[in-house]
C-alpha positions in Angstrom: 0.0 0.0 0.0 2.9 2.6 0.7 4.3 2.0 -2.6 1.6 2.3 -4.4 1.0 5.3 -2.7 4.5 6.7 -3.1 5.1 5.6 -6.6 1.4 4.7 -8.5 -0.1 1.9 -9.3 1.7 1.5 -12.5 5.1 0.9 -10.7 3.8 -1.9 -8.3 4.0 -5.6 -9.2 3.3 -8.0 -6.2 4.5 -11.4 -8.0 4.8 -13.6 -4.5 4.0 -13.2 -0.8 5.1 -15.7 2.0 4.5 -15.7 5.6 5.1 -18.7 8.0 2.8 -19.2 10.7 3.3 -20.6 14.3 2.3 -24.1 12.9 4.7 -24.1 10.1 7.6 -22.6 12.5 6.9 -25.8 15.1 7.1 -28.5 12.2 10.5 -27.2 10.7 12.0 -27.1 14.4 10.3 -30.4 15.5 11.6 -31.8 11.8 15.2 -30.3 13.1 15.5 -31.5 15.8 14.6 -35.3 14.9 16.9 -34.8 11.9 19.7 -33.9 14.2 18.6 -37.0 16.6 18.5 -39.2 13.3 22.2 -37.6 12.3 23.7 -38.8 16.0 22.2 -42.0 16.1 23.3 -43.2 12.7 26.9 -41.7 13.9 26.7 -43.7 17.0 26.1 -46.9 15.1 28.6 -46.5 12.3 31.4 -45.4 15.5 30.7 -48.4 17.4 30.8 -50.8 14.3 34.1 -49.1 13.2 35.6 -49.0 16.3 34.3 -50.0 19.7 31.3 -48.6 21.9 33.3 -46.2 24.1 34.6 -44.3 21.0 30.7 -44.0 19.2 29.5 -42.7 22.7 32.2 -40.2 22.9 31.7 -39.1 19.4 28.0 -38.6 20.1 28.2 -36.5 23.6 31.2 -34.3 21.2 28.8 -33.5 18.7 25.8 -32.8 21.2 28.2 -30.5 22.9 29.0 -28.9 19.3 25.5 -28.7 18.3 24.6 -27.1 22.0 27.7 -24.8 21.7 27.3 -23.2 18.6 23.2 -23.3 19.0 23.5 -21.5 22.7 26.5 -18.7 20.7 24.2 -18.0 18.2 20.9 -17.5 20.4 23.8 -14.9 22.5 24.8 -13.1 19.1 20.7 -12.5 18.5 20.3 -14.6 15.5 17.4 -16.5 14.3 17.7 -20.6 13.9 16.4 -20.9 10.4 16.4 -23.8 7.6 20.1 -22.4 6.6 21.0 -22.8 10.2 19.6 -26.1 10.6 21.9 -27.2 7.4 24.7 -25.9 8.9 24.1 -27.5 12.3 24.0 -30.8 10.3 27.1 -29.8 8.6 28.9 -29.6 12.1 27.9 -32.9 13.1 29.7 -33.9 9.6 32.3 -32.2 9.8 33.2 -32.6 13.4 33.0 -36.3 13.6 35.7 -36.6 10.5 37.7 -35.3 13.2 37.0 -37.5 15.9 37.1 -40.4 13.2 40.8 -39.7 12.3 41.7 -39.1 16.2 40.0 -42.7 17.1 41.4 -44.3 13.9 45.3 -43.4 15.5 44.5 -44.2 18.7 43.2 -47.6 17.4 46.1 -48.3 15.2 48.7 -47.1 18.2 46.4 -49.9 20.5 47.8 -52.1 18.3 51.2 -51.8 17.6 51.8 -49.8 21.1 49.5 -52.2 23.7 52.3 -52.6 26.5 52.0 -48.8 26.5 49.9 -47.4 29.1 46.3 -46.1 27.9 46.7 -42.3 28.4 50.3 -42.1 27.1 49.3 -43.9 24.1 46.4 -41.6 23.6 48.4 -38.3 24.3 50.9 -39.9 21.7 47.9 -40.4 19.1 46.5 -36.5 19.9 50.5 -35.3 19.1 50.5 -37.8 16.1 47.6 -36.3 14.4 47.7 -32.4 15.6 48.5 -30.6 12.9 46.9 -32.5 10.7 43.7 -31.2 12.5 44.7 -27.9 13.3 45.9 -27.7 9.7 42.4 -28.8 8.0 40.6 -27.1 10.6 42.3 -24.0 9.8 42.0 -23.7 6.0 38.6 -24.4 6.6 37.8 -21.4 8.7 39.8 -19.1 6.2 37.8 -20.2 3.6 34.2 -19.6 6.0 35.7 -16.3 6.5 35.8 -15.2 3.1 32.1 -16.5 2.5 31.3 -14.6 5.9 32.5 -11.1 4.9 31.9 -11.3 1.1 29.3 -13.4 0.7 26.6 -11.3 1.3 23.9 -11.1 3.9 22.0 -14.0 2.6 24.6 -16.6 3.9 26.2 -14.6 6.6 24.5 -16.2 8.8 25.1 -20.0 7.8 28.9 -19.1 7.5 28.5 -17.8 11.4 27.0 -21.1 12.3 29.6 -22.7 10.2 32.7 -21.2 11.6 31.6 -21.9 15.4 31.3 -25.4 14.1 34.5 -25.6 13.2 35.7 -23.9 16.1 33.8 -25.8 18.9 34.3 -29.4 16.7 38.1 -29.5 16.2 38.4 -28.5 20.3 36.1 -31.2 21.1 37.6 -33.7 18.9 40.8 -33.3 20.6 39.8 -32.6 24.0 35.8 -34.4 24.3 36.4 -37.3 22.9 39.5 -38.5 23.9 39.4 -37.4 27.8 35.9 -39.9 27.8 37.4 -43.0 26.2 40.4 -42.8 28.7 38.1 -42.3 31.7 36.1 -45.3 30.2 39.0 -47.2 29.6 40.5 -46.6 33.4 36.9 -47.4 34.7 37.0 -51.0 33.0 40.1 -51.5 31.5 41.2 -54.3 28.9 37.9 -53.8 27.1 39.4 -51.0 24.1 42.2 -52.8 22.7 42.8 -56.5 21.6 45.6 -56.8 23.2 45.2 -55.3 26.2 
């Protein structure tokens, strides 16, 4: 109405109008959240299959404490958890437990080749093994969120927010969740991790 007013009828073309209502709003975050649920589960399993049960439980409280992290940071930065978001939350989970994978996957080949070692030292020597590897990838990552952060646009600023605490809050927890939870498991029932053991 206030353009037409300001500029004539002439000048006006309403082609499409959308508006999402409260029902709408509940499904997509109800649909989110059991996509996200779906996402860990199916993590969970492939973990435990790939490795042992310990490492796929781990994994999962990591990425719940990724997800809550960047989730809680954006809610405190004032921005709204939209589709975009939601597909960048699910893009942490991914991106975070290819982390945690390559972390496990050393520590399983050093259980191995290393058994008489004591559990902790062999996992500390499996963090320093893979290090920069993770802080590399995790850094070229970020550079390249940056970029789509600040000239991107405002359309995906957002999602490259999300994004960027992801891989922030998932290459800490990688390296300081997951591992600190397998060697409390392991020192609460030992000889359970390892074949050898």
């Amino acid at each position: 109405e206030e353009l037409r007013e300001k500029y004539g009828e002439a000048d006006v073309d309403l082609r499409r109008q959308e508006t999402v209502g409260p029902k709408v709003s509940g499904e997509l975050r109800k649909q989110a959240v059991w996509a996200t649920i779906f996402a860990l589960i199916g993590i969970l399993i492939y973990v435990t299959i790939r490795f042992k049960f310990r490492f796929g439980v781990a994994a999962v409280v990591a990425l719940f404490h990724d997800v809550f992290v960047t989730v809680g940071l954006l809610t405190i930065f004032g921005r709204e958890i939209s589709l975009p978001i939601v597909a960048a939350l699910l893009t942490i989970v991914g991106y975070s437990i290819n982390d945690t994978i390559v972390i496990s996957d050393r520590i399983r080949e050093n259980i191995r080749i290393l058994y008489r070692e004591k559990f902790e030292d062999l996992v500390n020597r499996s963090l320093n093994q893979s290090f920069a590897r993770t802080i590399i990838t995790s850094l070229t990552t970020i550079i390249v969120l940056l970029c789509i952060f600040f000239f991107g646009g405002p359309v995906i600023r957002d999602f490259s927010l999300a994004l960027i605490i992801g891989a922030i809050i998932g290459t800490y927890s990688s390296i300081y969740v997951v591992s600190p939870i397998v060697v409390a498991w392991e020192n609460a029932s030992p000889k359970k991790v390892g074949g050898k053991r």
